[in-house]
N, C-alpha and C positions, 0 to 999 in steps of 0.2 A: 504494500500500500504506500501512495506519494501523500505528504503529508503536508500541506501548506500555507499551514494555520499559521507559519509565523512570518508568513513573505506579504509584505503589504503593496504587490504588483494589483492592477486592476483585472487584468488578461495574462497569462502564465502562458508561454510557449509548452502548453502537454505534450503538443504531438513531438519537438526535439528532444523533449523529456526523456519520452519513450522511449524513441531510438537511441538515446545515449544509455537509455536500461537496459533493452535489448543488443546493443553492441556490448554490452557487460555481461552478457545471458541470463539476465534479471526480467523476470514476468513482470509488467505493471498489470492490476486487476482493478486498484479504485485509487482513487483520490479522496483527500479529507481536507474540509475547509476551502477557505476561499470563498468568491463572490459569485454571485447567478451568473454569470458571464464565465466559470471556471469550471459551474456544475455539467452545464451546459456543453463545452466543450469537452469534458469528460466524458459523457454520454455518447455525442460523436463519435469519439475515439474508442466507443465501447467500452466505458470501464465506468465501473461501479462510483459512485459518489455519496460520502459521510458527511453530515452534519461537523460544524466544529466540536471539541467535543465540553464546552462551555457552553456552545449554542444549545449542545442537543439537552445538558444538566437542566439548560435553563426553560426549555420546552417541556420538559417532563417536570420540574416542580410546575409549572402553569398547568400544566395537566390534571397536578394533582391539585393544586387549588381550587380550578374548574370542578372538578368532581364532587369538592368538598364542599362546595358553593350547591351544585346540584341537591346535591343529597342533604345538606341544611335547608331550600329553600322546598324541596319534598315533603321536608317533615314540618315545616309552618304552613304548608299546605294540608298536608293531612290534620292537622288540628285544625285549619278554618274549616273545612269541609269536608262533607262524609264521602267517602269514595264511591259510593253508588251513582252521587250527582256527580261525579267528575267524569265517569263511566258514559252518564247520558249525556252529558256535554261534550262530550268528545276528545275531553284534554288527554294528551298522550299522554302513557303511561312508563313510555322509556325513552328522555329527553337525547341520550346517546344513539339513538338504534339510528346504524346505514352511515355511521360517521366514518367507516374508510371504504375508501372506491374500488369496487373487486373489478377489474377489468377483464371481458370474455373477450377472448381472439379465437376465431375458427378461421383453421387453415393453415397451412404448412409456414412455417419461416425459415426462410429462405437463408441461403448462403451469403452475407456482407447485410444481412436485414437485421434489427433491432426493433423488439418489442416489449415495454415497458407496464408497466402501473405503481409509479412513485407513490402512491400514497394509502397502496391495500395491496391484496393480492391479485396473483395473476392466476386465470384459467386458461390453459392451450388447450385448445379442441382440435390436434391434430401434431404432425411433429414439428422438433428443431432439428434443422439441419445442421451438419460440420461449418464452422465460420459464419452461423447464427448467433444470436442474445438474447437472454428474456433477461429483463430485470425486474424485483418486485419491493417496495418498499415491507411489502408481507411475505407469504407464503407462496410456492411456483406449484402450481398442478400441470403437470403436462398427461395427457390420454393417449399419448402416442410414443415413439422413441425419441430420446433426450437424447444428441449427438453435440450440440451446440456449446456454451455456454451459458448456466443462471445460477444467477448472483441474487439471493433472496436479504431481504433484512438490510438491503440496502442502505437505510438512516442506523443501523445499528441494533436493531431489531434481532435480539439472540433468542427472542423466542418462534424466529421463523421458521420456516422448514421446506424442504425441495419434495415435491414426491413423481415421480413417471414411472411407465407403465415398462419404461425400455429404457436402462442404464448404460448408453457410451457417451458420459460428455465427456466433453474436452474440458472442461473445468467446472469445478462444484463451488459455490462461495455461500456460506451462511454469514452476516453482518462483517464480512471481510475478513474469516477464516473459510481457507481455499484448501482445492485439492485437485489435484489434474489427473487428468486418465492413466498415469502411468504410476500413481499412486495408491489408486484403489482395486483392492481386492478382486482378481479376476474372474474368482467366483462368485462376486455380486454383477458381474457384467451380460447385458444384454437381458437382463431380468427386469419382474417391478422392484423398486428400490424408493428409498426415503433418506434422508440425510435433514441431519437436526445437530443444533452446537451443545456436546454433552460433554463433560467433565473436562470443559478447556480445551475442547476437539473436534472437528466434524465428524460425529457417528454417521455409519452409512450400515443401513441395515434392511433385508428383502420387506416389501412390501407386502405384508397379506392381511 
C-alpha cells in the first residue's frame, strides 16, 4: 500500500509511482490518503483507495455519535407516543435501513474494465475476467468465476468479505491485506471460496 497522508501535493504523479514500484518488483494495490483528485486517480490506475487514517477515526466517532443521537431521540419518542400511533402514521421504524448502496452489475467484466460500489457492497451476476476489478467499499459476491482482481473493504472495512463461486484471482485484498494467486492454496483453487480478515490475515476458506 502507497501511503500519502503526509505529502501535501494536490495531484500525486500515481501512475510514475507505480512504475518506479514495479521497476522494484513491488505490487502497488491501494493508496491511503490524499485529496479526491488522488482517490480518483487511484481508481484509474486500478488500485484500491483508504481513507486517511485520522479521517477514517474521525468518520467513525461521527458515526457513533449519529447513532447515539438516533437511538436517544427513539427513546423521547417512544415516551411521547404509543407505538401503535407511530405504526399508523407511518413513521419509520428503522431510521438507518438502505444507508449503504449495494450495487448489482450483470455481466461479465471485462479485461482492463473496473467495476466498483464505494460505499456498500458489490453483487457480480456473472464473471471477472484476468486484468479485471471489482472494488467494494463492503463485501464482493461474484456468481461466477473470480479471475480478476477484488479488493473489498476498500475504506478499511475488516469486517468485509470476498465470496465466488470460482476461485483464480489474481489478487485477493480485504481493507488492504492482499494475496495473489501464487499465494493461495491450490487446493482452494477453481472452487467456491470466501476470504474474510481473521487473526491478522486473509483466511480463504471453500464456500459451502
Amino acid at each position: 500500500m502507497l501511503s500519502v497522508e503526509k505529502l501535501g501535493a494536490p495531484n500525486l504523479a500515481l501512475e510514475r509511482i507505480c512504475a518506479v514500484c514495479r521497476e522494484h518488483k513491488l505490487l502497488p494495490v491501494a493508496v491511503r490518503g490524499g485529496t479526491d483528485p488522488v482517490r480518483q486517480s487511484a481508481w484509474a490506475l486500478g488500485l484500491g483507495w483508504f481513507a486517511p487514517v485520522e479521517g477514517e477515526r474521525a468518520r467513525r466517532l461521527a458515526s457513533v455519535e449519529v447513532d447515539a443521537a438516533v437511538e436517544s431521540q427513539a427513546a423521547d419518542d417512544s415516551e411521547a407516543e404509543d407505538p401503535t400511533t407511530k405504526q399508523s402514521q407511518g413513521v419509520a421504524q428503522d431510521p438507518v435501513a438502505g444507508q449503504d448502496a449495494t450495487r448489482l452489475y450483470r455481466g461479465t467484466v471485462r479485461s482492463g474494465q473496473q467495476v466498483s460500489a464505494a460505499d456498500g457492497d458489490l453483487i457480480v451476476i456473472g464473471a471477472v475476467n484476468a486484468g479485471a476489478e471489482v472494488l467494494a467499499g463492503g463485501s464482493i459476491h461474484i456468481y461466477g468465476p473470480l479471475r480478476g482482481r477484488a479488493l473489498a473493504g476498500i475504506h478499511g472495512n475488516l469486517s468485509a468479505g470476498i465470496y465466488c463461486r470460482e476461485l483464480k484471482a489474481e489478487l485477493l485484498s480485504v481493507a488492504g491485506n492482499y494475496k495473489r494467486l501464487e499465494d493461495v492454496d491450490s487446493r482452494l483453487l477453481g472452487g467456491p471460496a470466501q476470504v474474510h480478515y481473521t487473526n491478522e490475515q486473509l483466511e480463504i476458506k471453500p464456500l459451502v
